[in-house]
C-alpha positions in Angstrom: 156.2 3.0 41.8 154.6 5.3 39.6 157.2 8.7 38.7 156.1 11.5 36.9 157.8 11.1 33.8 156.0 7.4 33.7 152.9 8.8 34.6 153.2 11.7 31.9 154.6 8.7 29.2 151.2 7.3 30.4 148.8 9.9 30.3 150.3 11.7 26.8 150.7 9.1 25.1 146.6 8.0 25.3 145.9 12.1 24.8 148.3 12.4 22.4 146.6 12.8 19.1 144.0 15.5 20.8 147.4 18.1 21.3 147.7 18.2 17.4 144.8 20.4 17.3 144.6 21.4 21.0 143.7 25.1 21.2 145.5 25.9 23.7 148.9 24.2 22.5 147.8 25.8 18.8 147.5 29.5 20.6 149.0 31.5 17.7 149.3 34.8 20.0 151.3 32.7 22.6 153.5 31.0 19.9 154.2 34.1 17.9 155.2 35.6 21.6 157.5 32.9 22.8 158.8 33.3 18.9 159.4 37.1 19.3 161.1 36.7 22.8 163.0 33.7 21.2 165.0 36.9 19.5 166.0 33.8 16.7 168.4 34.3 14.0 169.3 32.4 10.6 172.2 30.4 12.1 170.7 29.4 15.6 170.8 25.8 16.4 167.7 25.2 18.4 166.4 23.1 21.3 162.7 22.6 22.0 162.7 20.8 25.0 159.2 18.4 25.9 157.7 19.7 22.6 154.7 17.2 22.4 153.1 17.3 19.1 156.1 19.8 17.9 154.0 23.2 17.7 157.0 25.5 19.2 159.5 23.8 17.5 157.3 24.5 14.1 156.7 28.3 14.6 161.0 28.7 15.3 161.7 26.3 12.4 161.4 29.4 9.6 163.6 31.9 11.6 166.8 29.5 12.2 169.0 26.8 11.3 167.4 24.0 13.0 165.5 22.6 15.8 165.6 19.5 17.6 162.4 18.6 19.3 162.7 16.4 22.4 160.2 14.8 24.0 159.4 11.7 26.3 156.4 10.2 24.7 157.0 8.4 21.6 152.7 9.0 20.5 153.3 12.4 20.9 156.7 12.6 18.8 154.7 10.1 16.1 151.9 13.2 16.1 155.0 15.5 15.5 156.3 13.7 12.9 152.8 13.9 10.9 152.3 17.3 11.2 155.8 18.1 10.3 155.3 16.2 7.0 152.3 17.8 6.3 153.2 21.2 6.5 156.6 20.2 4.5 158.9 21.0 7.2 162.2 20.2 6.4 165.1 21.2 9.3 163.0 20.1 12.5 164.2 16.5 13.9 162.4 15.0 16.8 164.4 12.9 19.6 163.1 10.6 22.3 164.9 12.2 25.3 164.5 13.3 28.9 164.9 16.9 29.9 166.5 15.7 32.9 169.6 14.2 31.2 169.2 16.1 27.4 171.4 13.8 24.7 173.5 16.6 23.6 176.9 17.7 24.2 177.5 20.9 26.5 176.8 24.2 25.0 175.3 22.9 21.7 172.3 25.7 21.1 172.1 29.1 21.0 168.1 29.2 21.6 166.2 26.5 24.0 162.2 26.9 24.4 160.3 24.8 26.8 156.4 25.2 26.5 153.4 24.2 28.2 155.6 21.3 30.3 158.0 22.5 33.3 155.5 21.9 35.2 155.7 18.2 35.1 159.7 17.7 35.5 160.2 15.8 38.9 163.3 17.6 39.3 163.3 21.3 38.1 166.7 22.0 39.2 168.0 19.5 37.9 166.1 20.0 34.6 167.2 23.8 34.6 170.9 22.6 35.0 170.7 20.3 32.2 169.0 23.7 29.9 171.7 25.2 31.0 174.3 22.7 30.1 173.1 22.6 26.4 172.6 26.3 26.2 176.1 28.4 24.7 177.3 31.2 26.9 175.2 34.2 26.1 172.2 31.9 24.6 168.3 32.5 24.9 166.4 30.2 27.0 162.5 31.0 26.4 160.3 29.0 29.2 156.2 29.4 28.8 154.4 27.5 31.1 151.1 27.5 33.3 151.8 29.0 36.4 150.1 30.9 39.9 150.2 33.9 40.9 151.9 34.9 44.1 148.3 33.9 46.3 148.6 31.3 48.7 144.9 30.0 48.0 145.0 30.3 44.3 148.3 28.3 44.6 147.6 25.6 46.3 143.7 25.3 44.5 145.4 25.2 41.1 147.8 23.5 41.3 145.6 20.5 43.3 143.1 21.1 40.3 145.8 20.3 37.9 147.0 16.9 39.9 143.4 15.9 39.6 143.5 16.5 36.0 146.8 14.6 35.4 148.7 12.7 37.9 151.7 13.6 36.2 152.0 17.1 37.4 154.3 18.6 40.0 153.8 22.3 40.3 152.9 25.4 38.6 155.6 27.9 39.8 154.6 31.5 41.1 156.9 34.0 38.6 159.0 34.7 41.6 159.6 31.2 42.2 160.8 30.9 38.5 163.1 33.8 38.6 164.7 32.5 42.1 165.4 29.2 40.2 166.8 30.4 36.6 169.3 33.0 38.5 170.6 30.2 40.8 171.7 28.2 37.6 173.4 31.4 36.0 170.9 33.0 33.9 170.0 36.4 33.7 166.5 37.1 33.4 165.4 40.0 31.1 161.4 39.5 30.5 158.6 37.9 32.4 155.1 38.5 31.6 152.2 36.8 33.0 148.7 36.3 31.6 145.5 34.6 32.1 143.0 32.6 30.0 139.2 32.5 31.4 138.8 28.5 30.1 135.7 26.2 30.3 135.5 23.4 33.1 136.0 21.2 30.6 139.6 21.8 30.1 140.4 19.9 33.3 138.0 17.5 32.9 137.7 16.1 29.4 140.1 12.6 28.8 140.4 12.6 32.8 139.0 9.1 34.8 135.9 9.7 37.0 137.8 9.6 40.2 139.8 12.6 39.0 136.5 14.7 37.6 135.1 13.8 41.2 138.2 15.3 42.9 138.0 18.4 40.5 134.3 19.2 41.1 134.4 18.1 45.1 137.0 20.7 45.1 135.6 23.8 43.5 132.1 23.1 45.1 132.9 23.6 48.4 134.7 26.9 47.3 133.5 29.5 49.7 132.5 32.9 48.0 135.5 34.9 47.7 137.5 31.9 46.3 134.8 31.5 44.2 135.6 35.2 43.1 139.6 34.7 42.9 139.7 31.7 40.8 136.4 34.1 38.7 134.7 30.6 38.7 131.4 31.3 37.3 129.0 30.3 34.2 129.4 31.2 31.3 127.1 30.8 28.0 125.8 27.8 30.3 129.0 26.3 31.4 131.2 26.7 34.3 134.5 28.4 33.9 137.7 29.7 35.9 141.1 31.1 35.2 143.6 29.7 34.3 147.3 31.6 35.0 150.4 31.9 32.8 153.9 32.9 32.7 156.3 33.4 30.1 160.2 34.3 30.6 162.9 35.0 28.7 166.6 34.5 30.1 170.1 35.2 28.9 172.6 32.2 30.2 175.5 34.4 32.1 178.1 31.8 32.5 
């Protein structure tokens, strides 16, 4: 039976080499933010957890010690590996690991950044415990991921979007939801700010089987006119767009 971790090993490993140049994974105002809120410093070990082709890990690997990348799919850590040799990159190493049981000893890092991914682990909890594990007493834990906002329609509308678009997700949190889920595994939470991006159609459709583009569009053509307004789903410069909802958090491990 198909998990999501297999379906994402799937699915990202076919993709893989379009997320070196993705713009959206490439977003230099999002990296340099999830940088800032890192708060990094020279001697921080640090732990970039699902980092795909290794762009998080890249913009952190200047301001500390060290990063180690981790990631499921090996095509996406071979993409990593490229780009980290051609922009001479020298104290980033990339590991073949699970979030859900991280290869590292307990309280190894004192910064871990997960971007663009929560939203596939099968098991959040369990995926936050194991952060927290790693993560030294008093550590940053810096979390950017897609997300909904706290509408039950918009909710439920994404994040059946986004399953169309790749089997391997699970769910977009709502920032309450994230904030419920940190404190329960001892973190305190110091920032969250949400965000938006009004994105083309095509980023849910393009490298996704016909049966998932015919979900997508069945879906948002029966959209009634007010959810037509809430998701803003509209043309623009000929081509149909809608928003797209973000959330980025910074936490302080407690215990």
């Amino acid at each position: 039976m198909a998990t999501p971790e297999s379906e994402a090993k799937r699915i990202f490993g076919e993709r893989a080499a379009r997320y070196a140049t993705s713009p959206a994974h490439t977003d230099v105002e999002v990296l340099a933010r999830v940088v800032a809120l890192a708060e990094p410093r020279p001697d921080w070990r640090v732990l970039d957890i699902a980092t795909g082709t290794g762009h998080t890990a890249f913009a952190l690997a200047g301001h500390v010690r060290s990063v180690v990348g981790t990631d499921l799919t090996p095509e996406m850590l071979q993409e990593a590996v490229r780009l980290r040799a051609a922009r001479g990159i020298g104290n980033v190493l990339f590991l073949l690991a699970d979030v859900h049981a991280l290869p590292c000893s307990s309280e190894t890092f004192e910064l871990i950044t997960c971007r663009r991914a929560a939203h596939h682990f099968s098991d959040i909890r369990r995926a936050l415990h194991e952060i927290a594990r790693a993560l030294r007493p008093g550590g940053r834990l810096v979390i950017d991921d897609r997300s909904v906002p706290e509408d039950d329609f918009i909710d439920t509308c994404m994040n059946q979007l986004d399953r169309y678009h790749d089997p391997s997700h699970v769910r977009q949190y709502r920032p309450g939801e994230w904030q419920d889920l940190l404190q329960a595994q001892g973190f305190r939470v110091e920032t969250v700010e949400r965000y938006t991006r009004h994105r083309p159609l095509a980023a849910l459709t393009t490298d996704v089987p016909p049966e998932g583009v015919r979900g997508i569009r069945a879906v948002l053509d029966i959209l009634a006119p007010a959810e037509r307004q809430a998701l803003d789903y509209r043309t623009v410069n000929g081509d149909p767009h809608l928003t797209h909802w973000y959330v980025t958090i910074a936490a302080t491990k407690d215990r």
